[in-house]
C-alpha positions in Angstrom: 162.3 -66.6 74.9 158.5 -66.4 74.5 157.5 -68.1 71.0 156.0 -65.5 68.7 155.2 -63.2 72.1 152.3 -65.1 72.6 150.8 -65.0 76.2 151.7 -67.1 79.1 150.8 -70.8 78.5 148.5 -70.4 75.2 150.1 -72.7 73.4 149.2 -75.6 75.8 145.7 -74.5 76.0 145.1 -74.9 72.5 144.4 -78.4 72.6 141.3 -77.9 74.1 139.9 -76.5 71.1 139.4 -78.1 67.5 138.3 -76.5 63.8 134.4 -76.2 63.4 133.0 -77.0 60.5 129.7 -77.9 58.8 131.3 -79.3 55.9 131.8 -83.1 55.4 134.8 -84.8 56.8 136.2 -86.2 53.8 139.6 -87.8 54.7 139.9 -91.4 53.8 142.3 -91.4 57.2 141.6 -91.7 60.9 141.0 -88.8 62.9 139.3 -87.1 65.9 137.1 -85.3 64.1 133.3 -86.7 63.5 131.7 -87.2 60.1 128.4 -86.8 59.2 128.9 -90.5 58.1 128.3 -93.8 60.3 131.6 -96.2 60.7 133.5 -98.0 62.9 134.5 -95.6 66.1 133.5 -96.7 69.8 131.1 -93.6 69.7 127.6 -94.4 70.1 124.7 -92.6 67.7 121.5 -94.8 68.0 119.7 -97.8 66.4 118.1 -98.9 63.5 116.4 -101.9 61.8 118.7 -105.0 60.6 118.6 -104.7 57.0 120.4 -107.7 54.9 124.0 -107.2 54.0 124.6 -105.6 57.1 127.2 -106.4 59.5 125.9 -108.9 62.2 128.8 -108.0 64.7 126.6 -104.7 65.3 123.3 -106.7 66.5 122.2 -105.0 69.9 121.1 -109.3 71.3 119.6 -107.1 74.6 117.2 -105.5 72.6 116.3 -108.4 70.5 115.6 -110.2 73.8 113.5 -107.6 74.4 111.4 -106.8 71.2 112.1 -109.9 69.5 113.2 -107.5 66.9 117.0 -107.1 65.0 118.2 -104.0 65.2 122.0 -102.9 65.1 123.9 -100.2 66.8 125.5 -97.3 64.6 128.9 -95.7 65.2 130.0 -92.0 64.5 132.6 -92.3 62.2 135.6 -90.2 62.9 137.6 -89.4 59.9 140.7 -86.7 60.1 139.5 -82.6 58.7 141.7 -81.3 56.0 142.8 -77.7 56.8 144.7 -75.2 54.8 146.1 -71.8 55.8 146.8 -69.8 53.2 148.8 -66.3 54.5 149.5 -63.4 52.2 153.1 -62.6 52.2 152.5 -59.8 50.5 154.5 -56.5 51.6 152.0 -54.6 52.9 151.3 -57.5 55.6 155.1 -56.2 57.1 153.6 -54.2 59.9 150.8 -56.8 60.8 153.3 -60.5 60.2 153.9 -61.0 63.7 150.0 -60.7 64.7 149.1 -62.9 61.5 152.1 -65.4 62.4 150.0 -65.8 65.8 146.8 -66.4 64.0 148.3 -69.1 61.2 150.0 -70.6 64.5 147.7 -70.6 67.1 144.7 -72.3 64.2 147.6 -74.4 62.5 148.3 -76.3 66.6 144.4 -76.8 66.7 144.8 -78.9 63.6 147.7 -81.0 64.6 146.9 -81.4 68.5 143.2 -83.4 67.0 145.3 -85.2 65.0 143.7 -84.0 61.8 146.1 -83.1 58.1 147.7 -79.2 58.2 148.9 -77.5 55.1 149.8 -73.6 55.4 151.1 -72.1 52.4 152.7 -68.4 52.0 152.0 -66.2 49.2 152.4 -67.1 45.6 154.0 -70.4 46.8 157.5 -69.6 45.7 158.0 -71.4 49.2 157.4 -74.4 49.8 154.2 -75.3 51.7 154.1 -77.1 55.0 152.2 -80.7 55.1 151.9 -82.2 58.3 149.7 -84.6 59.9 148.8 -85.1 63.6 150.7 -84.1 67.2 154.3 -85.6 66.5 154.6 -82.9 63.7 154.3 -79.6 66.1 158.1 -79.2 66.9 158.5 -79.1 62.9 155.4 -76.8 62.3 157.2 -74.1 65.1 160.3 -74.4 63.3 158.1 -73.7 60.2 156.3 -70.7 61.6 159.5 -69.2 63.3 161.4 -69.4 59.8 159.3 -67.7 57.7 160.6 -65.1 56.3 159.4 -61.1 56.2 156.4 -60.9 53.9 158.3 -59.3 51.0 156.1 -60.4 48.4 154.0 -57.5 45.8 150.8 -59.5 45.3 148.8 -61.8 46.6 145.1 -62.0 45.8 145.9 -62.7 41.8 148.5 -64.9 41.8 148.0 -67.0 45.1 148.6 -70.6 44.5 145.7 -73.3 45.7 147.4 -76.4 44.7 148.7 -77.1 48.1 144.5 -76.5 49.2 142.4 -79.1 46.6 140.0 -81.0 49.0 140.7 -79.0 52.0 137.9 -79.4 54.7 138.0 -75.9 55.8 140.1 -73.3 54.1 141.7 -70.1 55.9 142.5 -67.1 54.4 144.8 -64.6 56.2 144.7 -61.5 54.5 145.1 -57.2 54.8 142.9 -57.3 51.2 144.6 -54.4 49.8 144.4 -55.5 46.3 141.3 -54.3 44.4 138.0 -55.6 44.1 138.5 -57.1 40.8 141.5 -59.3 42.1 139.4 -60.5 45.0 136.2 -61.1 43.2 138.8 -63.7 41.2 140.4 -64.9 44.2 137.3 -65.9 45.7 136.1 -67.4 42.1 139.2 -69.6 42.7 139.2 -70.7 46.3 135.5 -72.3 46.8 136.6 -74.8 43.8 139.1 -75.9 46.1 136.7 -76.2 49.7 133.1 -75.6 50.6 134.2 -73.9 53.9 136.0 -71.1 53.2 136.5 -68.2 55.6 138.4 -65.3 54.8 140.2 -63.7 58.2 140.6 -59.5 57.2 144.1 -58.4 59.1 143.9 -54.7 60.0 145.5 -52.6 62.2 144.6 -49.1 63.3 147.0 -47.2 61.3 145.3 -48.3 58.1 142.0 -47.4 59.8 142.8 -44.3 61.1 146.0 -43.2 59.2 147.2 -40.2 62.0 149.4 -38.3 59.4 149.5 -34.6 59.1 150.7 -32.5 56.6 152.4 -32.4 53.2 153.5 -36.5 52.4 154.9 -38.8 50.0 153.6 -42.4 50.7 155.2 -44.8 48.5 152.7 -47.9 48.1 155.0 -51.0 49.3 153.6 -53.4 46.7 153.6 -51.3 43.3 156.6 -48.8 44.6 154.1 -46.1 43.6 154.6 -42.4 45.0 151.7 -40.5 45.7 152.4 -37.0 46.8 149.9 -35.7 48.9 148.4 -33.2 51.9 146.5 -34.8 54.7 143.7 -32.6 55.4 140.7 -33.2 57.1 138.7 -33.9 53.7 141.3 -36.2 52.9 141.2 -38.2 55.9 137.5 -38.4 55.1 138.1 -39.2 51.7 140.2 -42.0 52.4 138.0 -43.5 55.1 135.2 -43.3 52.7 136.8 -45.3 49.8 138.1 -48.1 52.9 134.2 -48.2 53.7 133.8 -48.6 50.4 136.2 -51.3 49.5 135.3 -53.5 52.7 132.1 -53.0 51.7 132.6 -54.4 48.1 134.8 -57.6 50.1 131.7 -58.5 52.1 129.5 -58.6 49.3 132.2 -60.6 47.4 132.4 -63.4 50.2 128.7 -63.5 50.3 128.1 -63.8 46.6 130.5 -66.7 46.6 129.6 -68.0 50.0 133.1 -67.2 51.7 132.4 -66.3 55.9 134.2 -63.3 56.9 135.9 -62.0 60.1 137.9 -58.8 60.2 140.2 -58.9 62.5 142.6 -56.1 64.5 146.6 -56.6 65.3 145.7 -54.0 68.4 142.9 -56.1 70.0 145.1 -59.3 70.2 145.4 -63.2 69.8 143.6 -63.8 73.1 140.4 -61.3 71.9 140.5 -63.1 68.2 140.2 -66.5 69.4 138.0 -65.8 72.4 135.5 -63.5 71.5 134.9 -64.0 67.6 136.4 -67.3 66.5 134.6 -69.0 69.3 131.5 -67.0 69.0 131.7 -67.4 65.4 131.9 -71.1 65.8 135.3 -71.4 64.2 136.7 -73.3 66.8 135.0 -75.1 69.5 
């Protein structure tokens, strides 16, 4: 059976890839990501003068010979990237959890495969989140990703828990943003306390951008259980796509008042499309 109905061999071309970041690696542990810092790795950066204290084990002797000046050779250090997913399990992400599943999966084996820390949390956190570090944990995190269970959940943006986040290196958020403007404005309030790289990933699909209902309805709001009765008219239609403009609008501004990168993102155009035209482009992944 084809895991999450991804395409033909994706999953073992996704360790070609790793998490971009301009942020400071600040794991204490080794990894195969590069720090801004200078260490210990066999990676080669460039010289500079002996200065006393310094360890003598780094003296370059062929170009004293040469100068008859110390100098020492410095060393990328390589220290692991701290990611977090965080998905919203609320319900209104029922008709988009497959496609979302794909994304948290398909960034999730990018962490493991460079041997870097993963934690993906769901929701509120009334489930436990996954913490897993490095390649040996992939069989667990498929088992992790294939048991989820339906996003069932009636908010997200309010009540999300970023515990299982604090000192994340880069910090996804996989979201339809539903919720109002007020929620997200302290959602976003919350989440750069707990990384300087956050990027907020907007899950839509075409149905919420261009509802094709006709007629006299009742649309019950999955999260609230609130029954709207209403007729879809052409002025309604526009209404509607006026106040989405509106509210993605009012996201945007939100993420760049608080320094949050955003991507929306459509269930229609695919995994392939996400990762290969925008997160690439966008410098997400490398």
């Amino acid at each position: 059976m084809n895991f999450l109905q991804l395409p033909e061999h994706w999953v073992s071309g996704l360790g070609r890839y790793s998490i971009g970041t301009k942020s400071k690696i600040r794991g204490h542990h080794k990894g195969s990501s590069r720090s801004r810092r200078f260490g210990s790795s066999m990676d080669f950066s460039d010289f500079r003068e002996y200065h006393p204290g310094d360890d003598v084990r780094h003296i370059d002797w062929n170009v004293f010979a040469r100068t008859e000046r110390v100098y020492i050779k410095r060393f990328l250090d390589e220290q692991e990237m701290r990611v977090h997913i965080m998905v919203d399990g609320s319900k209104s992400m029922k008709g988009k959890w497959l496609f979302t599943k794909q994304l948290a999966f398909s960034l999730g084996s990018i962490v493991l495969l460079n041997d870097d820390k993963l934690t993906l949390s769901i929701g509120q956190g009334t489930n436990p989140p996954l913490k897993r570090k490095g390649k040996s944990a992939q069989k667990l995190f498929n088992h992790f990703i294939m048991s989820l269970p339906v996003a069932d959940e009636k908010r997200f943006a309010e009540v999300a828990d970023f515990q299982p986040a604090q000192g994340s290196t880069v910090l996804f958020v996989l979201s339809d943003a539903l919720e109002t403007l007020d929620e997200w404005q302290r959602f976003f309030s919350r989440a750069v306390k707990y990384s300087k790289d956050v990027r907020f990933m907007h899950v839509s699909d075409q149905q919420e951008r261009q509802p094709l209902f006709a007629g006299d309805l009742r649309l019950i709001d999955d999260e609230s259980s609130d029954a709207f009765n209403v007729t879809m008219s052409s002025q309604t239609a526009e209404n509607y796509n006026r106040k989405r403009l509106e509210h993605i609008d009012g996201l945007q501004a939100l993420c760049r008042r608080y320094g949050v990168q955003y991507m929306p993102v459509h269930v229609e155009d695919g995994i392939q499309h996400v990762f290969l035209h925008q997160l690439l482009k966008q410098k997400w992944i490398r």
